[in-house]
C-alpha positions as CSV (number, residue, x, y, z in Angstrom):
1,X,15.5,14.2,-4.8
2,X,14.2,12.8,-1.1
3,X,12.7,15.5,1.4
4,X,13.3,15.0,5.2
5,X,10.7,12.2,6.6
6,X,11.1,10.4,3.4
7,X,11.6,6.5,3.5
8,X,14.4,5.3,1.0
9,X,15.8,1.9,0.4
10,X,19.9,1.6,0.5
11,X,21.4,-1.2,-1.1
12,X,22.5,-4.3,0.9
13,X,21.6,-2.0,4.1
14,X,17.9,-1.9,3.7
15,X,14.5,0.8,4.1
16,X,15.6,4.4,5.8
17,X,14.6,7.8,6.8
18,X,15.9,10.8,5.4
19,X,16.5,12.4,8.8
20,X,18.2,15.8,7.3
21,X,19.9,17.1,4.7
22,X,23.4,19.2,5.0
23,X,26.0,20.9,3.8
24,X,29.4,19.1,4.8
25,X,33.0,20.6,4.1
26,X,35.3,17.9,2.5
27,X,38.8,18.7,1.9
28,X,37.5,22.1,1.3
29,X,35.2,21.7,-0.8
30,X,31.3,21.6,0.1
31,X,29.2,18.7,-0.4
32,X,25.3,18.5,0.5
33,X,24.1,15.2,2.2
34,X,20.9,13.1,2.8
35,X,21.6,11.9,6.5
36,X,19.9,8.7,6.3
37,X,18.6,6.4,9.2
38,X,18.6,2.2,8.9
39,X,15.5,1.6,10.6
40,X,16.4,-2.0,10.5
41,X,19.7,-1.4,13.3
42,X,19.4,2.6,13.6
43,X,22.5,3.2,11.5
44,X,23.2,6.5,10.5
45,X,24.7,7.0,7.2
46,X,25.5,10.3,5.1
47,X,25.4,9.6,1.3
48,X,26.5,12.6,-1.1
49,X,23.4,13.7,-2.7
50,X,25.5,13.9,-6.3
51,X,26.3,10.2,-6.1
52,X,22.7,8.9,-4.7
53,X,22.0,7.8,-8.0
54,X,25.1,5.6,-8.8
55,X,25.1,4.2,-5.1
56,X,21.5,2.7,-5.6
57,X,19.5,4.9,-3.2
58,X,16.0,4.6,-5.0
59,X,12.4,5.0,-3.7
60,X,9.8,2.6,-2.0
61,X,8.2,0.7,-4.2
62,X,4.7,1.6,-5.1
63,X,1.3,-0.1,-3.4
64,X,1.2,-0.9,-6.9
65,X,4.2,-3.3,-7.5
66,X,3.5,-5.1,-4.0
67,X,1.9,-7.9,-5.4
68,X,4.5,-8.5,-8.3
69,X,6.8,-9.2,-5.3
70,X,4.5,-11.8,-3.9
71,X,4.4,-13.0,-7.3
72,X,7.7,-13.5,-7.2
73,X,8.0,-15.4,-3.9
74,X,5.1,-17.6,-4.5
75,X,7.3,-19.1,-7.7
76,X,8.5,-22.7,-6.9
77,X,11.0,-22.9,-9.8
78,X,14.5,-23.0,-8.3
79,X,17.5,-23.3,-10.1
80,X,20.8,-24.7,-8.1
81,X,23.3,-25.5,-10.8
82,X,24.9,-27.6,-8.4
83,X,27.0,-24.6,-7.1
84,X,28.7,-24.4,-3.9
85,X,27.0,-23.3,-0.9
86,X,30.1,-20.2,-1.4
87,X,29.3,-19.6,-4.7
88,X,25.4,-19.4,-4.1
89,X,26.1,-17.0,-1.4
90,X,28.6,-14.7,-3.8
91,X,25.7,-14.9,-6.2
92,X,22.8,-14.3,-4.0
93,X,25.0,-11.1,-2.4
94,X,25.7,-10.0,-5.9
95,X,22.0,-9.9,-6.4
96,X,21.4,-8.0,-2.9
97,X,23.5,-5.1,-3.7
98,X,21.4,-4.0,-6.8
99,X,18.7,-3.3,-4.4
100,X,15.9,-4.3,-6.0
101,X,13.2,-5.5,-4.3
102,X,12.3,-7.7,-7.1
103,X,15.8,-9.2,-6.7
104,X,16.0,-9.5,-3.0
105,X,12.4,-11.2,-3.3
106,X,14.2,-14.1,-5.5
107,X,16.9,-14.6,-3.4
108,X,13.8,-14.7,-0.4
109,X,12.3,-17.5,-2.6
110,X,15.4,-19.3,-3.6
111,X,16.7,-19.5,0.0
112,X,13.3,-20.8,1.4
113,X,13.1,-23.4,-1.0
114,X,16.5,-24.5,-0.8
115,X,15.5,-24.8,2.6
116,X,13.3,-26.9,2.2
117,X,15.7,-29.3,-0.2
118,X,18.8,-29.2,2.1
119,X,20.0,-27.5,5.4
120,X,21.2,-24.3,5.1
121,X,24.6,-23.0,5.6
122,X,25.7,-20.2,8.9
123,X,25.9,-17.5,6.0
124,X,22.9,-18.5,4.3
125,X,20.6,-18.4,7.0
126,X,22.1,-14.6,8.0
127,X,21.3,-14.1,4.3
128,X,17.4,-15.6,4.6
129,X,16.8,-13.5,7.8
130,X,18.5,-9.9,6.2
131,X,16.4,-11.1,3.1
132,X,13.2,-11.2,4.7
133,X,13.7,-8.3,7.0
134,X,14.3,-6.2,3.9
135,X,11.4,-7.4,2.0
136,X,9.4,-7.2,5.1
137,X,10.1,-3.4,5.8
138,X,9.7,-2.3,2.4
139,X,6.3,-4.1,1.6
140,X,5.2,-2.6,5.2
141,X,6.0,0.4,4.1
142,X,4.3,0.3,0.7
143,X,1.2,-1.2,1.8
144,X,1.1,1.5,5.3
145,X,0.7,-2.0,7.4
146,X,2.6,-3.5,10.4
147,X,5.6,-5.8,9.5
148,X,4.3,-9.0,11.0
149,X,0.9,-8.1,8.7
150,X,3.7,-8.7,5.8
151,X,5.5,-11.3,8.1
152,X,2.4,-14.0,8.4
153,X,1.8,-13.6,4.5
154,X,5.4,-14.7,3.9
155,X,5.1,-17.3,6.0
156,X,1.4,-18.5,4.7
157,X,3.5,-18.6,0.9
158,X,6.0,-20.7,2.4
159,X,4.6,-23.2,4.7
160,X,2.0,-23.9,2.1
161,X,4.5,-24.9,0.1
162,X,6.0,-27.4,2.2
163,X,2.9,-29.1,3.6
């Protein structure tokens, strides 16, 4: 159960604030809400408090986990398969919409070093930038620092890796 002021991550949509919670009437039946802002574009979204389980809304990670998600990204193991640009992409979304930030940090790492191999497609470079906003937001959140605190050690992992 989220309180009012609490941050929550939204699958595929990103970190939010619980900005209220309300009793809505739905085809005549009542329904109680979290009213939940994006901070990422300011997107308001009501999700039925009964359902926020199956729809993915979790918590921010802990301070804790943070550095199993740099873990994750500092990895240089990346496995192709020789798929399609498409088919990455269906994958990588696939792995987006769990909402797990350890999932969203692979597909971070994977995208960078495929970057780094070949030029990325339109859609996978609107992937790597909602990728790294996401993991951005949420490790800024869990660590109570700035984004761009989170932003330059992203970058540090991944420009020592090419040079």
């Amino acid at each position: 159960m989220f309180k009012v002021g609490d941050f929550a991550v939204y699958p595929a949509h990103g970190v939010g604030i619980i900005k209220a919670i309300e009793k809505r009437e739905i085809s005549g039946c009542y329904q109680s809400f979290y009213i939940m802002k994006i901070l990422d574009n300011g997107m308001t979204i009501m999700i039925p408090i009964d359902s926020a389980d199956s729809v993915g809304l979790r918590n921010i990670i802990s301070q804790s986990e943070v550095p199993k998600v740099f873990e994750i990204l500092k990895t240089k193991e990346l496995k192709i398969n020789g798929h399609s640009w498409n088919q990455r992409y269906r994958e990588y979304m696939g792995r987006i919409k769990t909402g797990s930030i350890f999932e969203i940090a692979e597909v971070l790492r994977d995208l960078q070093l495929l970057k780094t191999q070949k030029e990325l497609s339109f859609g996978e470079r609107k992937m790597l930038d909602m990728v790294t906003s996401l993991v951005v937001k949420e490790l800024a959140i869990a660590e109570k620092v700035q984004e761009n605190v989170i932003g330059e050690e992203i970058n540090k992992i991944f420009n020592n890796r090419s040079s």
